[in-house]
C-alpha positions as CSV (number, residue, x, y, z in Angstrom):
1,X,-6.7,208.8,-38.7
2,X,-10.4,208.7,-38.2
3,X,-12.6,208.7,-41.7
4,X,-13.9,212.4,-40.7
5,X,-10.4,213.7,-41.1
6,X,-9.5,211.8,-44.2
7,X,-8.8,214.1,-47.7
8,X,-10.3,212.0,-50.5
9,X,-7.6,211.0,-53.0
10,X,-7.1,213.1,-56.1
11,X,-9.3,211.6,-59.2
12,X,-11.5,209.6,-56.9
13,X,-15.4,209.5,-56.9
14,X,-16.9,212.4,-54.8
15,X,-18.4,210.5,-51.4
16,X,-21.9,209.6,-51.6
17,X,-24.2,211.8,-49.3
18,X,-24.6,210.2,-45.8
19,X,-28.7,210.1,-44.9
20,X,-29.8,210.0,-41.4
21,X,-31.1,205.5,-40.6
22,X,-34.6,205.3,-41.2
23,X,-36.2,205.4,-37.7
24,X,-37.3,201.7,-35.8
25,X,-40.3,200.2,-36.3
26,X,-41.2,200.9,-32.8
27,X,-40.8,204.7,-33.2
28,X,-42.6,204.7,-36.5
29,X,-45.5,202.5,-35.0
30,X,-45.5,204.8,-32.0
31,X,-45.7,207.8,-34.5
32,X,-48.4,206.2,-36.8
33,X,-50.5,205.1,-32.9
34,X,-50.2,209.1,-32.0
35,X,-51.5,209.9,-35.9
36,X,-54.4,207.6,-35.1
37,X,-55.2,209.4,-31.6
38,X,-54.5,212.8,-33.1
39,X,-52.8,215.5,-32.6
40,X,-51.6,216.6,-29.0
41,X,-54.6,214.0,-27.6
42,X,-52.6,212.2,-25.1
43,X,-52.5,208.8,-25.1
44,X,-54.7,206.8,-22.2
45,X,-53.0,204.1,-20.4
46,X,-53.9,200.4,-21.2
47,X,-54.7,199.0,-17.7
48,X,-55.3,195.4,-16.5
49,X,-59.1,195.9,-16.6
50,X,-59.1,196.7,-20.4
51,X,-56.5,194.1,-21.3
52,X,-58.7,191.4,-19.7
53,X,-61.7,192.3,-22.0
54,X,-59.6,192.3,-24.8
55,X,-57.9,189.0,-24.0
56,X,-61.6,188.0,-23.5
57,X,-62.1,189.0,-27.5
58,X,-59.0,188.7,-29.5
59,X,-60.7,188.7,-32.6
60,X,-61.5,192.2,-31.9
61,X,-58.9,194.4,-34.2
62,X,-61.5,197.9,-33.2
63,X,-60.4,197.3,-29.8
64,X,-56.8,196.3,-29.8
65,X,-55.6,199.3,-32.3
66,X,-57.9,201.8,-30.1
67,X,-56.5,200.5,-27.0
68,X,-53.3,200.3,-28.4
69,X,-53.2,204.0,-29.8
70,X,-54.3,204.5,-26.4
71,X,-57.7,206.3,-27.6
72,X,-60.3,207.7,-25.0
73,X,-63.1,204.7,-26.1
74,X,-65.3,207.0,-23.7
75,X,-65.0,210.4,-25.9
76,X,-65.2,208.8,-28.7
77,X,-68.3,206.7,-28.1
78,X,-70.1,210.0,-27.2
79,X,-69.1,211.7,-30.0
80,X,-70.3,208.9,-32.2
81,X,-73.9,209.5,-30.8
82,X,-73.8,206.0,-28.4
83,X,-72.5,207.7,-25.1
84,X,-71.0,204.6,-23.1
85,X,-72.8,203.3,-20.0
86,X,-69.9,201.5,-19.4
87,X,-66.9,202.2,-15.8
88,X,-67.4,202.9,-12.1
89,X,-69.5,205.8,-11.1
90,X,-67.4,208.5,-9.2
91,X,-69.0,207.5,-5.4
92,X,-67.9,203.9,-6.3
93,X,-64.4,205.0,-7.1
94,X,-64.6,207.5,-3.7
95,X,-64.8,204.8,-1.9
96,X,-63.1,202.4,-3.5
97,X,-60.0,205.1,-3.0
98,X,-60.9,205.0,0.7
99,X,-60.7,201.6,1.6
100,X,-57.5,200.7,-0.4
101,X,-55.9,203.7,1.9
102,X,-57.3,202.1,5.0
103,X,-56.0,198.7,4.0
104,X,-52.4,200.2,3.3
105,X,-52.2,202.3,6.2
106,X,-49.5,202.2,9.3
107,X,-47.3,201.0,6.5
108,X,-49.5,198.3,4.9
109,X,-49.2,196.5,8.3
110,X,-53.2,194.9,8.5
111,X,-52.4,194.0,4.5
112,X,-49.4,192.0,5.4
113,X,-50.8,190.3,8.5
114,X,-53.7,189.4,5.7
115,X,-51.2,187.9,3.2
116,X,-49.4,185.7,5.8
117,X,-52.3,184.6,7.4
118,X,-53.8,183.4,3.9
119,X,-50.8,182.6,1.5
120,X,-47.6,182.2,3.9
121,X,-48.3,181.3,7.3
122,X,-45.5,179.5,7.9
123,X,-43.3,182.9,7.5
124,X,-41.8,185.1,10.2
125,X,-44.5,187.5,11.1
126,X,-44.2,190.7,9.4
127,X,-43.4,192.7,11.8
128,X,-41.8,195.5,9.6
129,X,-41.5,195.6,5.6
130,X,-39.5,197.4,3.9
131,X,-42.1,199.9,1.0
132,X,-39.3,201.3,-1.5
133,X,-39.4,204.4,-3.2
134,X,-40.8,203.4,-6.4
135,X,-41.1,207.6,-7.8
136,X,-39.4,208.0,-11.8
137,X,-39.9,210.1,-14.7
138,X,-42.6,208.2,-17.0
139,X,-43.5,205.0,-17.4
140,X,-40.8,203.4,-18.4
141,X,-38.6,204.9,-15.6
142,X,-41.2,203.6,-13.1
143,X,-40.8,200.4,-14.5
144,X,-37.4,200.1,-14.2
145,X,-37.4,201.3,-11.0
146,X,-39.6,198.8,-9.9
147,X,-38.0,196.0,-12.1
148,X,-34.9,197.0,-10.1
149,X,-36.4,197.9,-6.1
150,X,-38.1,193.8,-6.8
151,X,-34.3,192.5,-7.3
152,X,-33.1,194.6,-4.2
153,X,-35.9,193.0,-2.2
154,X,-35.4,189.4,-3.0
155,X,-31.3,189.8,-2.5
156,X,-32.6,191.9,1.2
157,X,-34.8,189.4,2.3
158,X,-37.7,190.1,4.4
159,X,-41.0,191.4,3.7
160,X,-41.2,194.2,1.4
161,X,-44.9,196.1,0.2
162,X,-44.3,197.5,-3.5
163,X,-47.6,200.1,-3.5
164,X,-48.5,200.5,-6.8
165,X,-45.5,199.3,-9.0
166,X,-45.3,199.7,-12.4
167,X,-44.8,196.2,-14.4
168,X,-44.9,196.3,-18.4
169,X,-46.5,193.6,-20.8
170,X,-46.2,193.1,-24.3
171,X,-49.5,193.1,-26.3
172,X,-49.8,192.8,-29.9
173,X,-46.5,194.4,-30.3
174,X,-47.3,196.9,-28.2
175,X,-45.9,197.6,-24.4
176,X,-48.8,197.9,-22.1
177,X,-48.0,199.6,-18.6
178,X,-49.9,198.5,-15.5
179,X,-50.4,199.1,-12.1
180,X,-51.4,196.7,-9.8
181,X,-52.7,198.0,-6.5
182,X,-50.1,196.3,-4.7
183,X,-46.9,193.0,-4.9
184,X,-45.4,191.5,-1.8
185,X,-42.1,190.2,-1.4
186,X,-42.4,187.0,0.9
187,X,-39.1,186.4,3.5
188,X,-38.5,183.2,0.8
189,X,-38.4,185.3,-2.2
190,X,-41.4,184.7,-3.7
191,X,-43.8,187.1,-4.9
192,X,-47.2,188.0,-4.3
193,X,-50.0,190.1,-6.3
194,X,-52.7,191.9,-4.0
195,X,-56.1,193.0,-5.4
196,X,-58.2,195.6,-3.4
197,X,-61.7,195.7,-4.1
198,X,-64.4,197.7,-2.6
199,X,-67.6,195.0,-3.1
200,X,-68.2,192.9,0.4
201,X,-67.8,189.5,0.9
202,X,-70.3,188.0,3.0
203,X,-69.9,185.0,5.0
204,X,-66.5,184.7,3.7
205,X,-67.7,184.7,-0.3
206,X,-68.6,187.4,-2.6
207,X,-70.0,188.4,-6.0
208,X,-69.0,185.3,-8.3
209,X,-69.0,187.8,-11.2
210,X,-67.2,190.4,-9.7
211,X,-64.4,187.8,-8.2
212,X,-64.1,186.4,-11.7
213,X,-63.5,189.3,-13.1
214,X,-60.6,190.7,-10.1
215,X,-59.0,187.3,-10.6
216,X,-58.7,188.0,-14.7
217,X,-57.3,191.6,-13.9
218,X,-55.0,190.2,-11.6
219,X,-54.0,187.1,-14.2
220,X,-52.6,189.9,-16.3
221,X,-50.5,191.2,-13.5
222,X,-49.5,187.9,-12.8
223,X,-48.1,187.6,-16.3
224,X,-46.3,190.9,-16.0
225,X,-44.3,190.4,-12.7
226,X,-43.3,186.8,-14.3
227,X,-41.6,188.2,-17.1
228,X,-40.0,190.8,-14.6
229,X,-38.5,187.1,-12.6
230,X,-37.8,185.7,-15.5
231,X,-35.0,188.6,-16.2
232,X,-33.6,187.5,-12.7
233,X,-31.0,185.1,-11.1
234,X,-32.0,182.7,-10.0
235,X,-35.7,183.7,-10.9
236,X,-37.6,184.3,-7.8
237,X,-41.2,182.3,-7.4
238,X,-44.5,184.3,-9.1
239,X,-47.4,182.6,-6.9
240,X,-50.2,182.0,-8.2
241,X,-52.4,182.6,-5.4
242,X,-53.6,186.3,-5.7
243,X,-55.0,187.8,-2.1
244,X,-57.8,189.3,-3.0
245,X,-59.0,192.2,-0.1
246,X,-62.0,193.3,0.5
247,X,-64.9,194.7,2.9
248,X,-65.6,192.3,6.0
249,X,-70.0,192.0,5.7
250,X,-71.2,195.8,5.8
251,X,-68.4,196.9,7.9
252,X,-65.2,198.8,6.2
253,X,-62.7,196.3,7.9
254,X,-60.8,194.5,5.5
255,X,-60.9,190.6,5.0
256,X,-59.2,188.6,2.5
257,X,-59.4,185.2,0.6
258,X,-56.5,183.3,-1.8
259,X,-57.4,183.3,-5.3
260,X,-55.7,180.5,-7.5
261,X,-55.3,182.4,-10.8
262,X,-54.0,179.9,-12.9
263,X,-56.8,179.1,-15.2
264,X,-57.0,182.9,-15.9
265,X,-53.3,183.0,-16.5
266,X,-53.3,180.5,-19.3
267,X,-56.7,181.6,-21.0
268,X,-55.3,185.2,-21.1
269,X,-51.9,184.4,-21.8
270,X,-53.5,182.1,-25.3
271,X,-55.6,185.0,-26.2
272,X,-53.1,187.8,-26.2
273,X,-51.1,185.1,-28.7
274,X,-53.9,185.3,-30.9
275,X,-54.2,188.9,-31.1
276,X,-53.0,190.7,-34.4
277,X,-50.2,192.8,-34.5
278,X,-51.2,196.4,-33.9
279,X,-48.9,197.2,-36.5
280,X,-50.6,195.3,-38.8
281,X,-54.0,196.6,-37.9
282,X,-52.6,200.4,-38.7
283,X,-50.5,199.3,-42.2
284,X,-54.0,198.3,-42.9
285,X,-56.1,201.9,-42.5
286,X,-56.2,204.1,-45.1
287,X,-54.1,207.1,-45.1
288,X,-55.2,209.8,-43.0
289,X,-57.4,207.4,-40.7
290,X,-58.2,209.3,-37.2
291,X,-59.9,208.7,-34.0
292,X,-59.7,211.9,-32.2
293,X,-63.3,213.0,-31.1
294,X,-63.4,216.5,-32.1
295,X,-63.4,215.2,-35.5
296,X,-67.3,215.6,-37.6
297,X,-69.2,212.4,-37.0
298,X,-69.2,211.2,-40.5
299,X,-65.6,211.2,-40.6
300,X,-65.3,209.7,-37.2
301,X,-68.1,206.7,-38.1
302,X,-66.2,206.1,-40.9
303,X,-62.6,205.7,-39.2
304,X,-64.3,203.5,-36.7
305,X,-66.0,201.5,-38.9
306,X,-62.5,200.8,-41.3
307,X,-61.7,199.0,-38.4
308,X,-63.2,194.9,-38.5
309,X,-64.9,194.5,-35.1
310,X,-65.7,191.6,-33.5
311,X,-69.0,192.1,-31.2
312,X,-70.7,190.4,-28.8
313,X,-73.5,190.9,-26.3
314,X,-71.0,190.5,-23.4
315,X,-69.1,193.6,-24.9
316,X,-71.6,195.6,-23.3
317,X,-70.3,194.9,-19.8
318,X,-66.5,195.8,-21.0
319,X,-66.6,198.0,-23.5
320,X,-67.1,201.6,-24.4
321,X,-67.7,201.1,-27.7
322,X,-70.6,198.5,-27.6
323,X,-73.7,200.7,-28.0
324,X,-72.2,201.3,-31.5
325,X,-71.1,198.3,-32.4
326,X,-74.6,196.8,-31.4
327,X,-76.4,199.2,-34.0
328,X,-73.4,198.5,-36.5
329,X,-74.0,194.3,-36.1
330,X,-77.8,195.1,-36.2
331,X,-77.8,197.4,-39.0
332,X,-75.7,194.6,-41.2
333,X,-78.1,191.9,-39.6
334,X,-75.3,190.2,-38.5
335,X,-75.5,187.1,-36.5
336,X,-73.2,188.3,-33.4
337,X,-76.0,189.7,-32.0
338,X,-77.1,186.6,-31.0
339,X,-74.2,185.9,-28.6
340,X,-71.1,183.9,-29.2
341,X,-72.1,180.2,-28.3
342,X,-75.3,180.9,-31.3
343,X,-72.5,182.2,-33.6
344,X,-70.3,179.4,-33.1
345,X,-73.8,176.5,-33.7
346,X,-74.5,178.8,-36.9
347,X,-71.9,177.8,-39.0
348,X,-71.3,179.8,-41.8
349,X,-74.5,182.0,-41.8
350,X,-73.8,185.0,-40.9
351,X,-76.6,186.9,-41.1
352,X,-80.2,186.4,-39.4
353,X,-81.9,186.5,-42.7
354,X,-79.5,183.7,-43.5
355,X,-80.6,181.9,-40.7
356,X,-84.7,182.4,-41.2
357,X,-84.1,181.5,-44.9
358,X,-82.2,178.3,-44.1
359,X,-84.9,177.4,-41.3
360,X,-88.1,177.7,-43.9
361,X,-85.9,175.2,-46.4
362,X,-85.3,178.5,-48.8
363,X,-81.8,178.4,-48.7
364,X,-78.9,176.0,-47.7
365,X,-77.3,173.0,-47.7
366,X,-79.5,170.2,-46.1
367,X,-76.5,168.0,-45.2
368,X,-75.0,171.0,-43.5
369,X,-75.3,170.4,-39.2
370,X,-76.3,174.0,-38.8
371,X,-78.7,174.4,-41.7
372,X,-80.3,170.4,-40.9
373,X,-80.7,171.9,-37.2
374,X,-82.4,174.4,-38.0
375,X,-84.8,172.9,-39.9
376,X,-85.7,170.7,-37.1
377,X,-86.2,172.9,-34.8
378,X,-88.9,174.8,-37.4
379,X,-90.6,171.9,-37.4
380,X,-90.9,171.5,-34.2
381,X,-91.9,174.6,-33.7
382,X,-94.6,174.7,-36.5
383,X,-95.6,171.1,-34.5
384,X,-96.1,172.5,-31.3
385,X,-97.9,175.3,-32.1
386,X,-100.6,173.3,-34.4
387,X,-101.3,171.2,-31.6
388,X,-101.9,174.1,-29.1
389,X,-104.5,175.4,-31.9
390,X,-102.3,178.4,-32.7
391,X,-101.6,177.9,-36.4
392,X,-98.7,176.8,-37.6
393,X,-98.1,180.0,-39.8
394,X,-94.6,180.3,-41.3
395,X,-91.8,178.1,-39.7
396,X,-90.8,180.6,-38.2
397,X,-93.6,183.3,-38.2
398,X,-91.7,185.2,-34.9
399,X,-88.8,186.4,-36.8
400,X,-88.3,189.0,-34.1
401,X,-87.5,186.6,-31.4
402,X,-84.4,186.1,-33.0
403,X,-83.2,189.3,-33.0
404,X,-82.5,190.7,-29.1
């Protein structure tokens, strides 16, 4: 007889009350993530370009929590009075759009021609390729569905186009969900990642900068579809040459060139280890804590500011967020603003007053490397200006230059 239908025996203790099991910590984090956003603000989607910049900062905890809540960096940035001057304009992403449709079209023919010429040329040509159905309900049914339409294609064999697939990364105990522009399965098994940018290359090379940074996005995506092969059997071959696609000189006909991601693939992979657990960064905010940017500006500042960040003069070419964190760093006269590699020679002076204090002999330890360097170079600099007939002044009379 089940326990439901069971009389209790006479004289025995009345059954204790049966209470609900406290809910996962994944549901409670995604609860306390959507507290943080605020109410009925939907989330936005980490992609591969924001995960790179915060691989490229892991000490960062103001970026991982507000990209892990899924906060809109770009709303709240303006409502914090340091509108972002940060993303693509809308012509760039226009055409952008336009190209990656002429690249895919007639069936992603030209791309596939592209990818065996450069990465498999030893391959059947790719005459047709199967491009499954990859359309779910959410994210997570997208992922699925591709996890599942990449084991179909392997077991097929052939060339198969996946146009934007949906792969899923763990970061800082959080599930990311990104969307490569496009992953082709090779006649061998393997597996390929496709970036499609809209800058030129010219001669056969492009922007150094701007390939850099395509071949960290497409690192991430790299990392993705591995643990997607990894669930497989026998697990099929990630490459790690990424085709990169872009415009041919000043014409709109597409070209493409390998890119060996590896190096990008084990830098990000060691900085998403370091990262702190989101749920950690949110057990630390105090009650109530909330981004959403209809919120008054003092309360907003304040919820931003809870939140340790980590800045750096590169942050303004990645993040939203930087204009604030710039006037935050220079209101506390922090050393940051001097750039990373300066931080890192400074030691443990953290502050440009530190520094100019150290450098006149004021303050610090002489045996210190940082504070002995410093006093050098004063100096030197006292030196060279008493020989040009300048004055020596202070050690370092032009505290300004120090400051960017």
């Amino acid at each position: 007889m089940s326990e439901s239908h069971r009389s209790a025996s006479p004289g025995s203790p009345p059954e204790p009350n049966r209470t609900p099991p406290p809910p996962t910590r994944g549901k409670a984090l995604r609860h306390r993530l959507a507290e943080l956003r605020g109410p009925d603000v939907p989330a936005k989607a980490l992609d591969a370009r924001a995960l790179a910049a915060l691989a490229a900062n892991p000490g960062c905890r103001r970026r991982a929590i507000l990209d892990g809540a899924g906060v809109d960096k770009t709303a709240l940035a303006g409502a914090l009075g340091s509108p972002s001057a940060f993303g693509q304009s809308q012509f760039a992403l226009t055409r952008g759009n336009a190209f990656e449709a002429k690249v895919k079209a007639d069936g992603g023919a030209e791309l596939l021609r592209l990818v065996r010429a450069h990465l498999d040329p030893g391959a059947e040509p790719a005459e047709r390729a199967a491009v499954p159905d990859l359309s779910a309900i959410g994210p997570e049914g997208r992922t699925a569905r591709t996890a599942l339409a990449l084991r179909e294609a392997v077991e097929a064999g052939g060339w198969a186009l996946f146009d934007h697939p949906m792969l899923a990364l763990e970061v800082a105990g959080s599930p990311a969900f990104l969307e490569p522009d496009a992953v082709v399965v090779h006649p061998d098994g393997s597996w390929t990642v496709v970036e499609i940018k809209s800058f030129p290359m010219l001669d056969g090379s492009a922007d150094p900068a701007k390939v850099g940074a395509a071949a960290r996005q497409a690192a991430v995506y790299v990392l993705a579809l591995e643990q997607v092969a990894a669930r497989l059997t026998p697990a099929p071959r990630v490459r790690h040459d990424v085709l990169l696609v872009c415009p041919r000189d000043f014409a709109n006909l597409p070209t493409a060139a390998a890119v060996d991601v590896r190096k990008q693939r084990a830098v990000t992979t060691r900085q998403l280890t370091r990262l702190t657990r989101i749920q950690d960064i949110a057990d630390a905010l105090p009650e109530g804590t909330c981004f959403a940017p209809d919120r008054p500006a003092e309360q907003l500042a304040a919820a931003v500011d809870a939140v340790p960040a980590a800045y750096a003069p590169e942050c303004l070419s990645a993040c939203e967020l930087a204009f604030h964190c710039r006037q935050r760093s220079r209101e506390a006269d922090e050393v940051t603003v001097l750039g990373r590699a300066a931080r890192a020679e400074l030691g443990g002076l953290a502050t440009v007053a530190d520094v100019l204090s150290a450098a006149r002999g004021e303050s610090g330890d002489p045996a210190d490397p940082a504070v002995a360097a410093l006093r050098r170079a004063a100096a030197l600099r006292a030196e060279a200006l008493s020989g040009a007939g300048l004055g020596a002044g202070t050690a370092l009379g032009a505290e300004g230059a120090l400051c960017p």
